[in-house]
N, CA, C, O and CB atoms as a CASP TS submission, in Angstrom:
PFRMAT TS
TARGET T0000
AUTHOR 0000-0000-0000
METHOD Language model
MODEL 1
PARENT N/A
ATOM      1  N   UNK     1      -3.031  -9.288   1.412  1.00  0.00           N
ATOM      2  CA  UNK     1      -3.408  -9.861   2.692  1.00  0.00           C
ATOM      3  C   UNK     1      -4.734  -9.245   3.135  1.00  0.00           C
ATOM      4  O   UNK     1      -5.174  -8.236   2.585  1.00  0.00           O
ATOM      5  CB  UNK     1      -2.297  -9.627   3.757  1.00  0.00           C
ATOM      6  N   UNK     2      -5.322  -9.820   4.066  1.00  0.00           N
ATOM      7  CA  UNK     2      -6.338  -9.383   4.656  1.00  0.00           C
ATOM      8  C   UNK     2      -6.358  -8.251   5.638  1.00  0.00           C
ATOM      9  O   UNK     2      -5.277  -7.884   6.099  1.00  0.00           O
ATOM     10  CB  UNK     2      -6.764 -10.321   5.126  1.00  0.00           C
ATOM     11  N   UNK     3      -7.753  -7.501   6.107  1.00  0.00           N
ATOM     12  CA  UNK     3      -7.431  -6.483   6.794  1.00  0.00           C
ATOM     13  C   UNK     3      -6.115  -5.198   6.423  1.00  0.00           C
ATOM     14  O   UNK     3      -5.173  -4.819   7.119  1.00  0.00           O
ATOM     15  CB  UNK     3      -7.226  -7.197   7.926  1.00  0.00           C
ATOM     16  N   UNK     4      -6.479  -4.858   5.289  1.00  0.00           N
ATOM     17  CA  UNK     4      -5.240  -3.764   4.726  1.00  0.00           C
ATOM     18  C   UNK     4      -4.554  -3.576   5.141  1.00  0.00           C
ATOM     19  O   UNK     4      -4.309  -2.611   5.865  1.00  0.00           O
ATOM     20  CB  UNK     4      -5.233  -2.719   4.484  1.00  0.00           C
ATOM     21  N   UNK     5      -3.533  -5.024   4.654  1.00  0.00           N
ATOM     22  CA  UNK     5      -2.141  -5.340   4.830  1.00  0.00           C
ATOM     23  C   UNK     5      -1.444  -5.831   3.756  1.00  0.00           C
ATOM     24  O   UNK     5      -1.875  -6.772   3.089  1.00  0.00           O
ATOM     25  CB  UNK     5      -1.975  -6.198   5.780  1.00  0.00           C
ATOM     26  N   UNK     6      -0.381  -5.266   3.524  1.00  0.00           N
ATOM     27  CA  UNK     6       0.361  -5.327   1.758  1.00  0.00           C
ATOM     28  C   UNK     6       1.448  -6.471   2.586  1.00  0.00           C
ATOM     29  O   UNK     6       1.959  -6.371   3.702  1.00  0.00           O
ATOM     30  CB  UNK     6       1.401  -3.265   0.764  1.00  0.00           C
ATOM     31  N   UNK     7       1.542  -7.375   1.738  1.00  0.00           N
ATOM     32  CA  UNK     7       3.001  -7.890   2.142  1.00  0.00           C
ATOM     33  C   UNK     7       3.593  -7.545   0.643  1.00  0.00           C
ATOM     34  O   UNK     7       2.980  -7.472  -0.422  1.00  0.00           O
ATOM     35  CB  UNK     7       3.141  -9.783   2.711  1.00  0.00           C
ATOM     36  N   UNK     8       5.140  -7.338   0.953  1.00  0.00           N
ATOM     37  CA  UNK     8       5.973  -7.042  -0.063  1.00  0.00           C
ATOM     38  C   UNK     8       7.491  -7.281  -0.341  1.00  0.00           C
ATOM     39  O   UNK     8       8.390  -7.023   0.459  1.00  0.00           O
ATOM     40  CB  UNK     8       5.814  -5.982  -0.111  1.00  0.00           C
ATOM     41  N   UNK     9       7.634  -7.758  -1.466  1.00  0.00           N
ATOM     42  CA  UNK     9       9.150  -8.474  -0.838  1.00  0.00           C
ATOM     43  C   UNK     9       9.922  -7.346  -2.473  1.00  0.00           C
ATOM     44  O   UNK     9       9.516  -7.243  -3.631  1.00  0.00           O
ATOM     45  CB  UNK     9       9.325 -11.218  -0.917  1.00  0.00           C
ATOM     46  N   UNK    10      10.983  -6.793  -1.831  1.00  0.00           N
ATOM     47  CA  UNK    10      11.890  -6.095  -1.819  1.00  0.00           C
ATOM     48  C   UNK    10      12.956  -6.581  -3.119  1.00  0.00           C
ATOM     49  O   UNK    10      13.123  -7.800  -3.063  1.00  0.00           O
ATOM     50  CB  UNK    10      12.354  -6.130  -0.419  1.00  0.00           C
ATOM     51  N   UNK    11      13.640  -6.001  -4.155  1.00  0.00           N
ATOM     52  CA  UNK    11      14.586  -6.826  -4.714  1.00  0.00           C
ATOM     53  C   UNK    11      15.980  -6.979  -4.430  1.00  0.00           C
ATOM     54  O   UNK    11      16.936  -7.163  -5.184  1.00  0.00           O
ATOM     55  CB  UNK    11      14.556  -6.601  -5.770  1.00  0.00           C
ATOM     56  N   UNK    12      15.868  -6.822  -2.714  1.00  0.00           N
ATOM     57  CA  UNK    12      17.527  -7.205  -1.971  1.00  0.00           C
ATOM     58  C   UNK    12      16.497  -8.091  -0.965  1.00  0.00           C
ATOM     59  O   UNK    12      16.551  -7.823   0.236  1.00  0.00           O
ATOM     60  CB  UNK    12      18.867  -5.524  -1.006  1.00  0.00           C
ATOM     61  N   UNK    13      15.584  -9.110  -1.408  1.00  0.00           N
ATOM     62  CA  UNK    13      15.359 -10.158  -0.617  1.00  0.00           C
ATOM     63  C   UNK    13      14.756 -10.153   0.485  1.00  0.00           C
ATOM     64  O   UNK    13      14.350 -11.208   0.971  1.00  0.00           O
ATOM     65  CB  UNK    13      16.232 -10.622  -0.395  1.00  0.00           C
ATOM     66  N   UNK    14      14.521  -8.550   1.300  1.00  0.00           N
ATOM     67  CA  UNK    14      13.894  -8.083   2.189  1.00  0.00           C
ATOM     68  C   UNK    14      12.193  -8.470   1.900  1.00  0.00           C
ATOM     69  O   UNK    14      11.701  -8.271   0.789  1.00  0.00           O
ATOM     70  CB  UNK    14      14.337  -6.622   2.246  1.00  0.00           C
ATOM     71  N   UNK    15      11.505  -8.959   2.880  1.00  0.00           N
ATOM     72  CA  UNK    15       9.971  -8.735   2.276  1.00  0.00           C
ATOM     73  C   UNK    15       9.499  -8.485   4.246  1.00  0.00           C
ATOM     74  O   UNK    15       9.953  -8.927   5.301  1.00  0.00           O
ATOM     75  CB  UNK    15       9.010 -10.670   1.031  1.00  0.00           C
ATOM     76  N   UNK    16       8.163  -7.365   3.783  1.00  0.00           N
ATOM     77  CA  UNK    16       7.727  -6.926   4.866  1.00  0.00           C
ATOM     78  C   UNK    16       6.293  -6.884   4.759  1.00  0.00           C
ATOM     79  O   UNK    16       5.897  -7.000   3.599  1.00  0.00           O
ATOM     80  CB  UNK    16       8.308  -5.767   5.182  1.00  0.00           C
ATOM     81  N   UNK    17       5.176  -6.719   5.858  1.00  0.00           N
ATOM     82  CA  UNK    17       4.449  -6.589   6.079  1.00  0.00           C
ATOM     83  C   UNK    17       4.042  -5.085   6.341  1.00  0.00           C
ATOM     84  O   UNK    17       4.394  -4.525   7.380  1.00  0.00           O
ATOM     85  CB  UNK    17       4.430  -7.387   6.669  1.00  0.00           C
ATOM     86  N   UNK    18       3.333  -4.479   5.430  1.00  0.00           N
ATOM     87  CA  UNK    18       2.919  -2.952   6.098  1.00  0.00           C
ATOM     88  C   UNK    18       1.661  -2.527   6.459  1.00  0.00           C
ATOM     89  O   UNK    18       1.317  -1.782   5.542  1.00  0.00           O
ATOM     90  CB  UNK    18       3.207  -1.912   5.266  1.00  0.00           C
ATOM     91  N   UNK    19       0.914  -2.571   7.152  1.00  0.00           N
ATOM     92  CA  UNK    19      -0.713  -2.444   7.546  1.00  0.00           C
ATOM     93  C   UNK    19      -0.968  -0.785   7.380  1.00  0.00           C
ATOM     94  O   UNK    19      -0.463   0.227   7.866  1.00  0.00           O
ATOM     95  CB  UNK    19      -1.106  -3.054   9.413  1.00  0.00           C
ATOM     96  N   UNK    20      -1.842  -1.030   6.596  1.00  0.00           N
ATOM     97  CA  UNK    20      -2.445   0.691   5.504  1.00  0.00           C
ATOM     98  C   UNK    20      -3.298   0.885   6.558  1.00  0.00           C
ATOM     99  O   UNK    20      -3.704   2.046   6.504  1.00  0.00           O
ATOM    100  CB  UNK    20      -3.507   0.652   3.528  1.00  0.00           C
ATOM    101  N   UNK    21      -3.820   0.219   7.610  1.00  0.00           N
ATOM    102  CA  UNK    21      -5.080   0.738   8.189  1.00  0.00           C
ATOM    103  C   UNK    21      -4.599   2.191   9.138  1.00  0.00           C
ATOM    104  O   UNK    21      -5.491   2.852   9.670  1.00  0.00           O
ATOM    105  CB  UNK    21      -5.852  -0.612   9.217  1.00  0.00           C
ATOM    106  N   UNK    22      -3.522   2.494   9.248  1.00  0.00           N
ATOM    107  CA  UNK    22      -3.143   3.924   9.852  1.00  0.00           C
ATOM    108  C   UNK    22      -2.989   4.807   8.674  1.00  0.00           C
ATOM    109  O   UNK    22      -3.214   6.013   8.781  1.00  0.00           O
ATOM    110  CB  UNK    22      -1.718   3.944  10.766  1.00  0.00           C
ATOM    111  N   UNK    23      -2.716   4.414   7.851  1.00  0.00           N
ATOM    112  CA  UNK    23      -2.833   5.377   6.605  1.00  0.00           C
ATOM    113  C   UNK    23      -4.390   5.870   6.364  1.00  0.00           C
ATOM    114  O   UNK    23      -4.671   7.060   6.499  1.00  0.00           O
ATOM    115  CB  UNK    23      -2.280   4.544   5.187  1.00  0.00           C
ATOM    116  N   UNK    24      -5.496   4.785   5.960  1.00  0.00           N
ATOM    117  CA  UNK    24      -6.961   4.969   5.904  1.00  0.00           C
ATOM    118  C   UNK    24      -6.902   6.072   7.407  1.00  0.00           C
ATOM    119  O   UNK    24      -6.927   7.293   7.254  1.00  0.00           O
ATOM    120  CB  UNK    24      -8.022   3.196   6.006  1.00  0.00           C
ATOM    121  N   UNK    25      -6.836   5.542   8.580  1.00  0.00           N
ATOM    122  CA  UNK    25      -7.595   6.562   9.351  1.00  0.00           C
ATOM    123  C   UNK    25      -7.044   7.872   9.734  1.00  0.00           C
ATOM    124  O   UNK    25      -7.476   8.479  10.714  1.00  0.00           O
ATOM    125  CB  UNK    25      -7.964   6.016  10.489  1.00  0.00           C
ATOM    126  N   UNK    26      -5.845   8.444   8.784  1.00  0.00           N
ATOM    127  CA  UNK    26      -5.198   9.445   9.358  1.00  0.00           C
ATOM    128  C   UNK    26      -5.077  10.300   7.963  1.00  0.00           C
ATOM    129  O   UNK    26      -4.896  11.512   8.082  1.00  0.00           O
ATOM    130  CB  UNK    26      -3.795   8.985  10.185  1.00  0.00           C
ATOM    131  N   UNK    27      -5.157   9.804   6.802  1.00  0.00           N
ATOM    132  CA  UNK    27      -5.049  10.355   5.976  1.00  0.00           C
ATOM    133  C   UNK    27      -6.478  10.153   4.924  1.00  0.00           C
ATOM    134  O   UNK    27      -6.840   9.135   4.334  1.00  0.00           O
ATOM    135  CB  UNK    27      -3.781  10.023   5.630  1.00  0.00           C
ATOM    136  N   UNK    28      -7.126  11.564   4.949  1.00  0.00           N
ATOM    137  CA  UNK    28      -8.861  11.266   4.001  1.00  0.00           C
ATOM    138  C   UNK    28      -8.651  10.762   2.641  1.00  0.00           C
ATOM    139  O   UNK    28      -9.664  10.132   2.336  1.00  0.00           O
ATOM    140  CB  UNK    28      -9.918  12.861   3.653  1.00  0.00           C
ATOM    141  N   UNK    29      -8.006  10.754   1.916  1.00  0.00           N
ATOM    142  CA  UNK    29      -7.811   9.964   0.517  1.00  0.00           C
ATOM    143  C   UNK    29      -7.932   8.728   0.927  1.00  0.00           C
ATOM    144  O   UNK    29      -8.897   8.080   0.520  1.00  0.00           O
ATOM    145  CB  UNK    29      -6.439  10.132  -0.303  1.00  0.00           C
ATOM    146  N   UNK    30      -6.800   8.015   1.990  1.00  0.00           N
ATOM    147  CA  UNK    30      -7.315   6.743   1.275  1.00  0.00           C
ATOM    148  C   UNK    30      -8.658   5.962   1.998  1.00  0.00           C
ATOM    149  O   UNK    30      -8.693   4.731   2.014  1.00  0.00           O
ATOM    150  CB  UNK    30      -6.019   5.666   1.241  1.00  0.00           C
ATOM    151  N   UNK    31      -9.661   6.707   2.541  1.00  0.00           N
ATOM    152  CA  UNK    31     -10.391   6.810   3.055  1.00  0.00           C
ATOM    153  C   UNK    31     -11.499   5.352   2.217  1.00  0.00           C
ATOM    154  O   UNK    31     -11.991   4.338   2.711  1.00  0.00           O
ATOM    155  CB  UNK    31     -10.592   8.344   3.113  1.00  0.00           C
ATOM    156  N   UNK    32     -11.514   5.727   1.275  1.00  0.00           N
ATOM    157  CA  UNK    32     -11.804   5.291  -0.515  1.00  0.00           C
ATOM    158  C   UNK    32     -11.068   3.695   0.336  1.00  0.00           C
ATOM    159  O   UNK    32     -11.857   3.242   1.166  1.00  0.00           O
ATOM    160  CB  UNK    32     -10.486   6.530  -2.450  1.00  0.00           C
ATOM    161  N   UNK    33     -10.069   3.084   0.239  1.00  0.00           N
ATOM    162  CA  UNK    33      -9.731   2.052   0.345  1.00  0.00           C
ATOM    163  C   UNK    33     -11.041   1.078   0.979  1.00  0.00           C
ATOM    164  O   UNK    33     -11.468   0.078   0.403  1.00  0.00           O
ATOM    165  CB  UNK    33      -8.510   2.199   1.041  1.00  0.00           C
ATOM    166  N   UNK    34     -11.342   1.383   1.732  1.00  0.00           N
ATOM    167  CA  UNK    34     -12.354   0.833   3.186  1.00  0.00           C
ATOM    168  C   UNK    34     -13.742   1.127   2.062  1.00  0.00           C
ATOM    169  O   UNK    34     -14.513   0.207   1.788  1.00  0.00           O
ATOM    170  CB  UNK    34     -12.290   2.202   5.238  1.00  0.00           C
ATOM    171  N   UNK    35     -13.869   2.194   1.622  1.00  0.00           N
ATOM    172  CA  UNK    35     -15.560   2.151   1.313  1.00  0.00           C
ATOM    173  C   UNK    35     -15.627   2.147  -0.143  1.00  0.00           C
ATOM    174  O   UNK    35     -16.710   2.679  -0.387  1.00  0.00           O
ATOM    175  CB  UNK    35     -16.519   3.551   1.922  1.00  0.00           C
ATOM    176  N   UNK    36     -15.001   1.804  -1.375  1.00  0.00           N
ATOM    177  CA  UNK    36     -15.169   1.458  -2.444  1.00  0.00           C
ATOM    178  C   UNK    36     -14.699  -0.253  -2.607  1.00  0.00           C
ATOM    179  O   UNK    36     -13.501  -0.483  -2.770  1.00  0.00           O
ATOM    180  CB  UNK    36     -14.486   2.495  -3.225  1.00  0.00           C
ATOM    181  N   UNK    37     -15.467  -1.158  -2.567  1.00  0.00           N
ATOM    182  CA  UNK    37     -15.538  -2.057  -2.954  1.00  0.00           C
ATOM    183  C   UNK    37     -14.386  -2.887  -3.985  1.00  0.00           C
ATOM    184  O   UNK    37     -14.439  -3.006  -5.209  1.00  0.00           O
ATOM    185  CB  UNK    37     -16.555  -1.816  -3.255  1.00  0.00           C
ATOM    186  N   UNK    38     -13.552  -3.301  -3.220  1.00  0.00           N
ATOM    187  CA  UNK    38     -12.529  -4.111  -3.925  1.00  0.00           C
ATOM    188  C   UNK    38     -11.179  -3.444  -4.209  1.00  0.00           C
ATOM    189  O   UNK    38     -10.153  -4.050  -4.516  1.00  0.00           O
ATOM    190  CB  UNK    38     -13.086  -4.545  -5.207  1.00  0.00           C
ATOM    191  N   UNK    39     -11.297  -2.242  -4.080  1.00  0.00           N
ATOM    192  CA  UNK    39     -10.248  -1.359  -4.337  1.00  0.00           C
ATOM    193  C   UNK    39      -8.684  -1.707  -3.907  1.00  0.00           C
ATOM    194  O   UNK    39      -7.585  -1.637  -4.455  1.00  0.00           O
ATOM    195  CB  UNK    39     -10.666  -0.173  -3.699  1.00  0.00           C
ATOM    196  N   UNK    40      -9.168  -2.092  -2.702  1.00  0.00           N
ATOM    197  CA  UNK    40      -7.702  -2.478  -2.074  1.00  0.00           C
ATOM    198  C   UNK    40      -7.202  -3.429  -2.254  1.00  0.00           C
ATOM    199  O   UNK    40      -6.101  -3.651  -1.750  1.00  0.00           O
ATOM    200  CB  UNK    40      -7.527  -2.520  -0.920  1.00  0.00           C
ATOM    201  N   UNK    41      -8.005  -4.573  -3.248  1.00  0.00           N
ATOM    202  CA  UNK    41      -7.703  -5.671  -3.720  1.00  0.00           C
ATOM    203  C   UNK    41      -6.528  -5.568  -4.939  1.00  0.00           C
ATOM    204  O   UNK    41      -5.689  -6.429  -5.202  1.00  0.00           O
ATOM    205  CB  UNK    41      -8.975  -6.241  -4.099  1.00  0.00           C
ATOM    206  N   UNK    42      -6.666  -4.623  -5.419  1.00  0.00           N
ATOM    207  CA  UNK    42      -6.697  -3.732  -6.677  1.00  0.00           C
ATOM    208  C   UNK    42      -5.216  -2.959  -6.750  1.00  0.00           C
ATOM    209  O   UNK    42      -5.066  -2.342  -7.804  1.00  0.00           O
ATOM    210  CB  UNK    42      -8.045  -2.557  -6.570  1.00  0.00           C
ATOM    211  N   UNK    43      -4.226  -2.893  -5.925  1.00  0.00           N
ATOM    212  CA  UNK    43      -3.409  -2.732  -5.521  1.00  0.00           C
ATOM    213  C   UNK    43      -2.072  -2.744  -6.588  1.00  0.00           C
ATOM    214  O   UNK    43      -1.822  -3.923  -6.843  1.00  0.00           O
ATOM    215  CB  UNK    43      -3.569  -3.457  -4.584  1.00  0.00           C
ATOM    216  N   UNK    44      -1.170  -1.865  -7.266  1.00  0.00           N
ATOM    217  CA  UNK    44      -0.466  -2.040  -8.625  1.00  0.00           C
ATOM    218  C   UNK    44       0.884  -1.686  -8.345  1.00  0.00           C
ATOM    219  O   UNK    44       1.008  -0.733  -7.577  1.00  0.00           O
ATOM    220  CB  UNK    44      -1.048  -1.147  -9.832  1.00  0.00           C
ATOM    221  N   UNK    45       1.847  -2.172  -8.741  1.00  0.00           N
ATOM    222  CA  UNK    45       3.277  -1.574  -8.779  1.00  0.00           C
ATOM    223  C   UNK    45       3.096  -0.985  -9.684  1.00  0.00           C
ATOM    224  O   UNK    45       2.398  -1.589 -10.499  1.00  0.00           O
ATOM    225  CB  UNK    45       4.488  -2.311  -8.865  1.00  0.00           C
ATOM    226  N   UNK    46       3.529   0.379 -10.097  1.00  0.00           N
ATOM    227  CA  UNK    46       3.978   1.356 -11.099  1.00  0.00           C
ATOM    228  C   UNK    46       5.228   0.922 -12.144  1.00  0.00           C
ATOM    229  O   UNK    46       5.881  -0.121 -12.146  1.00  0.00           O
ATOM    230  CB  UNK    46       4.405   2.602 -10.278  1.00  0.00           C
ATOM    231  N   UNK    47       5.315   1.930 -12.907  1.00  0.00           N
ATOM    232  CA  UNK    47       6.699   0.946 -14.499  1.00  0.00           C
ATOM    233  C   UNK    47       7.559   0.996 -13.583  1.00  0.00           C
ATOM    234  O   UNK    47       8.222   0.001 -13.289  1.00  0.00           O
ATOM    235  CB  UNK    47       7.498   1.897 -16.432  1.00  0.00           C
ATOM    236  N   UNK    48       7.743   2.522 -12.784  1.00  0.00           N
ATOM    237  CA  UNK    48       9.280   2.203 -12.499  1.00  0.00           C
ATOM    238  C   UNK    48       9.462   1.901 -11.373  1.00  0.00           C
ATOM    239  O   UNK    48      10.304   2.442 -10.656  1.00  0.00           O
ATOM    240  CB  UNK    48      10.213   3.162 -12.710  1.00  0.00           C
ATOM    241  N   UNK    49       8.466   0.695 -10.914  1.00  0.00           N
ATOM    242  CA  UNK    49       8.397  -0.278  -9.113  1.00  0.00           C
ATOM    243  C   UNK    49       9.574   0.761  -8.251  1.00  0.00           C
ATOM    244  O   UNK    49      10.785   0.697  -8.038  1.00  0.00           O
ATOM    245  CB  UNK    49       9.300  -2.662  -9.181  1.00  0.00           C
ATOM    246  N   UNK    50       8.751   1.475  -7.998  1.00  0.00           N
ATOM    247  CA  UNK    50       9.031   2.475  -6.944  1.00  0.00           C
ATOM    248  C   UNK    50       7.854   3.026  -5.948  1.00  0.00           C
ATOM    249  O   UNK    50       8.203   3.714  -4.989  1.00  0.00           O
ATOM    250  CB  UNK    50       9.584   3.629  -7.660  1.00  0.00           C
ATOM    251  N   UNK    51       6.379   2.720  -6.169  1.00  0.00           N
ATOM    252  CA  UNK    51       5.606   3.118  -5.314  1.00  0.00           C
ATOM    253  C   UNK    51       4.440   1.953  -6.081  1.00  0.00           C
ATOM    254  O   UNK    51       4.356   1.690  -7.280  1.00  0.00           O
ATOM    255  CB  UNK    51       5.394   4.901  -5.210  1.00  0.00           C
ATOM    256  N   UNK    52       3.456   1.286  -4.719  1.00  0.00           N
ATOM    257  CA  UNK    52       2.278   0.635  -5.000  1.00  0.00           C
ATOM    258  C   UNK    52       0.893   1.583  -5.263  1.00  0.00           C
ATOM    259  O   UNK    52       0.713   2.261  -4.252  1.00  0.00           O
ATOM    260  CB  UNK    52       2.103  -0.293  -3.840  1.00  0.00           C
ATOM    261  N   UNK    53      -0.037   1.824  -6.184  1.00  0.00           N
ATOM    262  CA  UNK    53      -0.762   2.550  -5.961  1.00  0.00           C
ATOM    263  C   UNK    53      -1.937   2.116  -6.472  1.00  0.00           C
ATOM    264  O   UNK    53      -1.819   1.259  -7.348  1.00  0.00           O
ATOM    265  CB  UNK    53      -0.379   3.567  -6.238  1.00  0.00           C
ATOM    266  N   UNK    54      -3.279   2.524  -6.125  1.00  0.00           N
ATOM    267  CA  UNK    54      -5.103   2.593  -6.170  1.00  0.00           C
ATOM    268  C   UNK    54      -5.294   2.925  -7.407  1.00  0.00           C
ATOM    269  O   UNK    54      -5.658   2.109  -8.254  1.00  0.00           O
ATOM    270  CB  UNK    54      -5.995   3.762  -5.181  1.00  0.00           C
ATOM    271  N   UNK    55      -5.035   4.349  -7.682  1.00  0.00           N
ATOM    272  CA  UNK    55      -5.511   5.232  -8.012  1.00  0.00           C
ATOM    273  C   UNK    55      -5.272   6.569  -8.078  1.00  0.00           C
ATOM    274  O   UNK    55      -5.038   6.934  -6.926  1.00  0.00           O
ATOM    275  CB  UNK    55      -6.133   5.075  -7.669  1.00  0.00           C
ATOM    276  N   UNK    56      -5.215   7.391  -8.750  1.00  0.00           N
ATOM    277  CA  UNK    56      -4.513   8.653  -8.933  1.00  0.00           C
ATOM    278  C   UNK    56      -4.032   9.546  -7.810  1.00  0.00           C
ATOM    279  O   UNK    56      -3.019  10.244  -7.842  1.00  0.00           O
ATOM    280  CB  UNK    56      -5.295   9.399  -9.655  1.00  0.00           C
ATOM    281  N   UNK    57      -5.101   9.403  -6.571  1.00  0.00           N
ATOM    282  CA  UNK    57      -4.936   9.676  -5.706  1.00  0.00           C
ATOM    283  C   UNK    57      -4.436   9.365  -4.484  1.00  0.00           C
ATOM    284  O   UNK    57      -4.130  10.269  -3.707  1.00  0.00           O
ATOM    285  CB  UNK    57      -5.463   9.865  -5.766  1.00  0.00           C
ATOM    286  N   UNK    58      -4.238   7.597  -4.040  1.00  0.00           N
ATOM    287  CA  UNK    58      -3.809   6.633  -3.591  1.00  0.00           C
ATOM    288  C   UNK    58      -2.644   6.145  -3.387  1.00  0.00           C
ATOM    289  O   UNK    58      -2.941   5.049  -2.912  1.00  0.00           O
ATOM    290  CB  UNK    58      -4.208   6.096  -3.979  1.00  0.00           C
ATOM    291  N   UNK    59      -1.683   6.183  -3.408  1.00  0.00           N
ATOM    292  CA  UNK    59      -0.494   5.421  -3.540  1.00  0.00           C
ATOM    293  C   UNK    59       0.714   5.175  -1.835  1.00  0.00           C
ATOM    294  O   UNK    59       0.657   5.447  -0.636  1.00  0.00           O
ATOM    295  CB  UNK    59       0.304   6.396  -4.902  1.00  0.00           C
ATOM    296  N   UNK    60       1.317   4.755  -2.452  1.00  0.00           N
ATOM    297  CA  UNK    60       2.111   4.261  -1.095  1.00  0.00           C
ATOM    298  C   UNK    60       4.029   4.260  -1.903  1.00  0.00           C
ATOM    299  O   UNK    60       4.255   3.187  -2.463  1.00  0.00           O
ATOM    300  CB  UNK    60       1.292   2.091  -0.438  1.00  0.00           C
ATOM    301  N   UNK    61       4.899   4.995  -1.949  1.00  0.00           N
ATOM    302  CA  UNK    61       6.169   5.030  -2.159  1.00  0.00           C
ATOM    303  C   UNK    61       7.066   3.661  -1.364  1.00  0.00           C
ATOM    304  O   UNK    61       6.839   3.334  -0.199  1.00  0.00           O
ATOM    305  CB  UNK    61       6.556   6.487  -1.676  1.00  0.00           C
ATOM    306  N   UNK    62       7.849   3.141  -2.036  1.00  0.00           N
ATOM    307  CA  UNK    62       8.698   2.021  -2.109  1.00  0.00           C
ATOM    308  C   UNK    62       9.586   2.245  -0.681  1.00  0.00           C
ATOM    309  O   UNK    62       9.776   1.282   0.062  1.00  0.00           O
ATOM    310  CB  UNK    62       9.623   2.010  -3.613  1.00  0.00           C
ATOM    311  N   UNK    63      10.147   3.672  -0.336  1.00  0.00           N
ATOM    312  CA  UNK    63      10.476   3.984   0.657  1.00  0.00           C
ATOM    313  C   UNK    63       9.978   3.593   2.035  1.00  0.00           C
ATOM    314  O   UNK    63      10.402   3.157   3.105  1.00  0.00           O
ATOM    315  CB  UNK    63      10.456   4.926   0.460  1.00  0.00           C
ATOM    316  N   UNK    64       8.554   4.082   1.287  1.00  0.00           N
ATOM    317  CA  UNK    64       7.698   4.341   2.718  1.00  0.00           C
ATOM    318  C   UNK    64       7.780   3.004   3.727  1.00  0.00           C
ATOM    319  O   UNK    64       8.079   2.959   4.920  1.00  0.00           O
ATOM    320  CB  UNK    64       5.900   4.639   2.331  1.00  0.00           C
ATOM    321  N   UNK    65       7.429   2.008   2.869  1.00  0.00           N
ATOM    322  CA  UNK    65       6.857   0.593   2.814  1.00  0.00           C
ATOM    323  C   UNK    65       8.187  -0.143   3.354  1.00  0.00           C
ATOM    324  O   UNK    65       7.993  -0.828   4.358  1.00  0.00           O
ATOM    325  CB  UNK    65       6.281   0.049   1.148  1.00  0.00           C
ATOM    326  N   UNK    66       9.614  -0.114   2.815  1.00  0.00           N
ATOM    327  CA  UNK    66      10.494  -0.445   3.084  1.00  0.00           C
ATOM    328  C   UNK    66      11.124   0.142   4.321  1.00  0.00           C
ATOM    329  O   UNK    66      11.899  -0.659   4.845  1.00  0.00           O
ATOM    330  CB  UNK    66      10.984  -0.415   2.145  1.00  0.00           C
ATOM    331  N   UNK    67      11.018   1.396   4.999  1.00  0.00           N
ATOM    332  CA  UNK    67      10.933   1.727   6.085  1.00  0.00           C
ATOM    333  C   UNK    67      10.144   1.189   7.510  1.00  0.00           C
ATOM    334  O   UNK    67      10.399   0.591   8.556  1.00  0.00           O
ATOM    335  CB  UNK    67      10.696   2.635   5.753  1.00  0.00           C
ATOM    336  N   UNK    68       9.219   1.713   6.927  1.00  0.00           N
ATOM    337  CA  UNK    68       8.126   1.506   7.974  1.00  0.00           C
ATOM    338  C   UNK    68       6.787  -0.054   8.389  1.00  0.00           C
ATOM    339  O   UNK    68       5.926  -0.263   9.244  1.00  0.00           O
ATOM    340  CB  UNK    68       7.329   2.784   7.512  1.00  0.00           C
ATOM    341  N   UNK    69       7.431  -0.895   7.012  1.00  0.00           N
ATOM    342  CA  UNK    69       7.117  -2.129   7.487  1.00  0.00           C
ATOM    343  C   UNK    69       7.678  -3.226   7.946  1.00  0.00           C
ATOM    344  O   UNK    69       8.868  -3.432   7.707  1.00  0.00           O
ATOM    345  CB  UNK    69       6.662  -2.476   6.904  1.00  0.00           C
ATOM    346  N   UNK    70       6.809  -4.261   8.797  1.00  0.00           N
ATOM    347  CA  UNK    70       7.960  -5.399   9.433  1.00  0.00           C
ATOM    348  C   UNK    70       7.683  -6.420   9.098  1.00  0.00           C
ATOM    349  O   UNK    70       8.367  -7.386   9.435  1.00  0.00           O
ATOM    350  CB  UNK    70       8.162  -5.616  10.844  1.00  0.00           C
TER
END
């Protein structure tokens, strides 16, 4: 989605909306999202679809996302 926002749908049918833009301004890693070019486009489930992540440094846990998005 636009404006760094993941939508994500869940495999118990749940799907949510989670907006990263409090993540970018509170946390300096993903800082990178906003000023490297395409990055956030770029966005990957891991083998064992348990966390979405950038980049080595980047990521977002399955928890997190399933918690804290609506």
């Amino acid at each position: 989605m636009e404006g760094y926002k993941l939508l994500i749908g869940f495999d118990d049918g749940r799907q949510v909306c989670y907006d990263v833009n409090e993540d970018i301004a509170t946390l300096p890693d993903f800082e990178v999202l906003q000023t490297e070019q395409g990055l956030f486009q770029n966005a990957q489930l891991d083998k064992s679809r348990t966390c979405i992540y950038w980049n080595d440094r980047v990521d977002l846990p399955s928890d997190v996302l399933y918690e804290y998005g609506v």
